[in-house]
N, C-alpha and C positions, 0 to 999 in steps of 0.2 A: 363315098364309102364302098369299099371292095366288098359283094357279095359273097356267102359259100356257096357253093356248087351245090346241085340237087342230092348228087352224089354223097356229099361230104354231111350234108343234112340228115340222110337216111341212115348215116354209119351213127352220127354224132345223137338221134333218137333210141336207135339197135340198143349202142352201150349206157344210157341214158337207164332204158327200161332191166336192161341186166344188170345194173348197178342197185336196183329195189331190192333185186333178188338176194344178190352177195350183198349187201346190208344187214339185211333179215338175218341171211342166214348167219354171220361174223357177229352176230348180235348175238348168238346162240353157239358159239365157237365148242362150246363140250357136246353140244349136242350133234354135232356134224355126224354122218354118216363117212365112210370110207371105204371102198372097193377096191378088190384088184384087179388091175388093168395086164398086170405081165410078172414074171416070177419075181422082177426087181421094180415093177413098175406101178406107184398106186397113184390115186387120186380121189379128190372129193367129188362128192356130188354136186357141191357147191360150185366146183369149176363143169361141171358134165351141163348144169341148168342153164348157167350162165352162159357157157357156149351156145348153148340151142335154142336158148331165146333168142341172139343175135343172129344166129342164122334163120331163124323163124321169123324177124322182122325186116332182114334183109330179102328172102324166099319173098316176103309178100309187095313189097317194093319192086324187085328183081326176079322176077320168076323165071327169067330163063338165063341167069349168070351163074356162071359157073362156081365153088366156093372152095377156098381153100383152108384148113381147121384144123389145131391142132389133137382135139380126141377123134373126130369125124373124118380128118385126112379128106383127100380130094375127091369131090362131088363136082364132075361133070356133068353142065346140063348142056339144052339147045344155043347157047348162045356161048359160046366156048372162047369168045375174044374177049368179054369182059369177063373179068376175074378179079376178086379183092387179092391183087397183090400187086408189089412195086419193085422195080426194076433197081438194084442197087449203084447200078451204072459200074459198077468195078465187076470182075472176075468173081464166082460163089468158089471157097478154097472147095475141094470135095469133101473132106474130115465135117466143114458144117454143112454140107448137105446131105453127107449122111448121119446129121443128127435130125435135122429139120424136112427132110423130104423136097427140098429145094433146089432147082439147078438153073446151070446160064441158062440152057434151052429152054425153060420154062417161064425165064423172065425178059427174054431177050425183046420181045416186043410190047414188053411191058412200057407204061409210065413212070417216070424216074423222080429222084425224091424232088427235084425243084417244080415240076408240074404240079406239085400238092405244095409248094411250101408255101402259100401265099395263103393258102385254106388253111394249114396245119397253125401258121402266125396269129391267124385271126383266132383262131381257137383257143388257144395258150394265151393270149398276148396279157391277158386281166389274169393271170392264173399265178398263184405261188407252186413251185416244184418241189415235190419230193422222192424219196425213193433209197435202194441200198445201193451205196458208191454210188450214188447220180452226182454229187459234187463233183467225181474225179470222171466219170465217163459217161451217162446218159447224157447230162444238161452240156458240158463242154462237146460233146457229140453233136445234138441238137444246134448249138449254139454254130458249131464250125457249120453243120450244112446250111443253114439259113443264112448265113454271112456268104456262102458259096451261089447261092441263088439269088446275092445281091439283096438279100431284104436286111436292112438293121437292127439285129435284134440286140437292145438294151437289156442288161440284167441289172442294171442300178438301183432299178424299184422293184425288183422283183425279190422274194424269200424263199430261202431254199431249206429244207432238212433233209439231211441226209443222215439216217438208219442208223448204215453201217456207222458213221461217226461214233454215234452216241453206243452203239455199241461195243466198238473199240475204247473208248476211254472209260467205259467200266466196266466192260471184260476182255477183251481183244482176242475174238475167234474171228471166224466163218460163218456164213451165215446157217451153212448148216450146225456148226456147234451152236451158235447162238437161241436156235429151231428148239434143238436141245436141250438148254441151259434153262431157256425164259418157259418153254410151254411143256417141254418131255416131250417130246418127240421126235421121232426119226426124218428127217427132211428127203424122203425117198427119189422123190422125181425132180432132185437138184436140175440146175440151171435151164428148165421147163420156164418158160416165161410165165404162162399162168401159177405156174406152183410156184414160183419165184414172188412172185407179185405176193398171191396170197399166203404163201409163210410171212416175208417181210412185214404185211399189214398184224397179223398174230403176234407175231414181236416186237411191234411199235407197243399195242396194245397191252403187252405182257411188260415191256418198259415200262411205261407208267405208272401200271398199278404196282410195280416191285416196287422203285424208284421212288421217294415220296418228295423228295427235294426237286425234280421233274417237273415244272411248272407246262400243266395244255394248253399252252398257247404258241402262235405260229413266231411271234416273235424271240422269246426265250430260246423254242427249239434250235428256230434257224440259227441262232448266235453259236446254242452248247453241240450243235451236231457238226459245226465248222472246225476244224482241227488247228487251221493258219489259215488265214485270210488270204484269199489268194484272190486277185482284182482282177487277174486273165484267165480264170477256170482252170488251166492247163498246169499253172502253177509256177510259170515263167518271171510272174511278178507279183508279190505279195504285201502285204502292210506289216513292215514294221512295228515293235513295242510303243516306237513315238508317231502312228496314224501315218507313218511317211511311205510312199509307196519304192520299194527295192528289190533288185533282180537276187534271181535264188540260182544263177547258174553260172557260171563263165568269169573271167578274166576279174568283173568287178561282181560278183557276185556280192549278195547284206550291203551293200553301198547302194546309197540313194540316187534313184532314177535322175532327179532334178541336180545333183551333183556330178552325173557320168552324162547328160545331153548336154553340159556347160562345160565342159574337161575335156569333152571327145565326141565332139556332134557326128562325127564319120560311123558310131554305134551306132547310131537309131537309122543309119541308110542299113546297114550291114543284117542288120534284125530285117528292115522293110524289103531289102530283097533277096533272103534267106528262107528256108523251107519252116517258117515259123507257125502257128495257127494261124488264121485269118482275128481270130479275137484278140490273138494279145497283139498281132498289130493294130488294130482297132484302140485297143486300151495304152496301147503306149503312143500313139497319136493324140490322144484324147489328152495324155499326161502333156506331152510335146505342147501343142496348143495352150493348154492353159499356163502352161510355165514363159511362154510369149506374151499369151494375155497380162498374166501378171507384171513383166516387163515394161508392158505401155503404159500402169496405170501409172 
């Protein structure tokens, strides 16, 4: 059994104990408090606690690493090599570093995402995903680095909801219209990852209670929050009306996988050595395979 890091324990306690907090307080959503941060720029208190108890549990674990945050911005201490953050391993464009405060030089001797993804795996691996648009780009995101780092990560058993879905198929905005729509209010500090985070959680919760047909539970959601079933994430290859798995792009597009690898097995080299995701070759291997298996029996 692969252990986590002391490292990855003390983050994984940090967000553990700020998660009481944003519980609490999303339990009491009218009651929130709100400050302004800049003449366009607001936030909760609820994200200001939650930050600073994670830095207050990381401070006492790490007293002399440095911390990077985004109400608190950077707090250099005595120990100036470690730092919570991660190397992206590609170029920072500058447009996102000057939203995020982030630069190549600052992550250049950083740790890159495959030196964590062995921790980041164990941590998820039991975990069903959610989130807005994560069916179309956090989890196939997730998904591509971990295949990239050689670890195999399976989403077969795993359940996803995705927000945005279910908010497109009964109203079809933004998530800041939807901010609007479900709770009244202004989504101020759009694509803020904490204010992202916690409007999305306000609007799930604002779905439900609108919504009565809306069953809470993780199975129904993951079903009504999937738009097309898409078997490679990326959306390359999908389930058909008849369960059958078929490409959505190119030459044979809506024709079935196991009808185009039997017609023209020269496709599935052309896909495997083409700039495709790392998953949906993985998933159209998997289809390859069993469509052999079935051959033998």
């Amino acid at each position: 059994m692969i252990s986590i890091s002391s490292n990855l324990n003390i983050m994984i306690k940090a967000a553990e104990k700020a998660s009481k907090s944003v519980i609490r307080d999303f339990g009491e959503i009218e009651k929130l408090q709100v400050s302004k941060k800049g003449p366009k720029d607001f936030v909760t208190n609820a994200d200001i606690k939650a930050e600073n108890i994670i830095i207050e549990e990381l401070k006492k674990a790490r007293p002399n690493y440095s911390i990077i945050s985004e109400e608190n911005g950077v707090e250099k201490n005595k120990d100036e090599k470690n730092t919570w953050i991660i190397n992206p391993g590609i170029p920072i464009p500058k447009i996102v570093s000057a939203i995020h405060g982030i630069d190549d030089d600052m992550v250049k001797d950083e740790p890159t995402f495959k030196d964590y993804a062995i921790e980041i795996f164990q941590f998820i691996k039991d975990c069903d995903l959610a989130g807005f648009n994560s069916n179309k780009f956090d989890i196939p995101l997730l998904a591509e680095e971990l295949l990239r780092s050689e670890i195999d990560f399976d989403l077969s058993k795993i359940k996803t909801v995705d927000v945005q879905n279910i908010f497109h198929k009964m109203e079809k905005r933004t998530l800041s219209a939807a901010y609007k729509f479900y709770c009244g209010k202004d989504h101020e500090d759009a694509h803020s990852s904490m204010s992202d985070t916690r409007v999305t959680y306000e609007v799930f919760l604002a779905q439900l209670e609108k919504y009565e047909e809306l069953e809470n539970n993780i199975d129904y959601l993951s079903n009504f929050s999937t738009m097309r079933k898409s078997i490679d994430l990326a959306g390359f290859i999908y389930e058909n009306d008849n369960k059958k798995a078929v490409f959505s792009f190119g030459k044979y597009k809506n024709q079935e996988i196991d009808d185009v690898l039997e017609n023209d097995p020269g496709y599935f080299s052309w896909i495997m050595k083409s700039d495709f995701p790392n998953y949906t070759k993985k998933i159209l291997s998997q289809l390859r395979l069993n469509k052999l298996n079935n051959k033998l029996q």
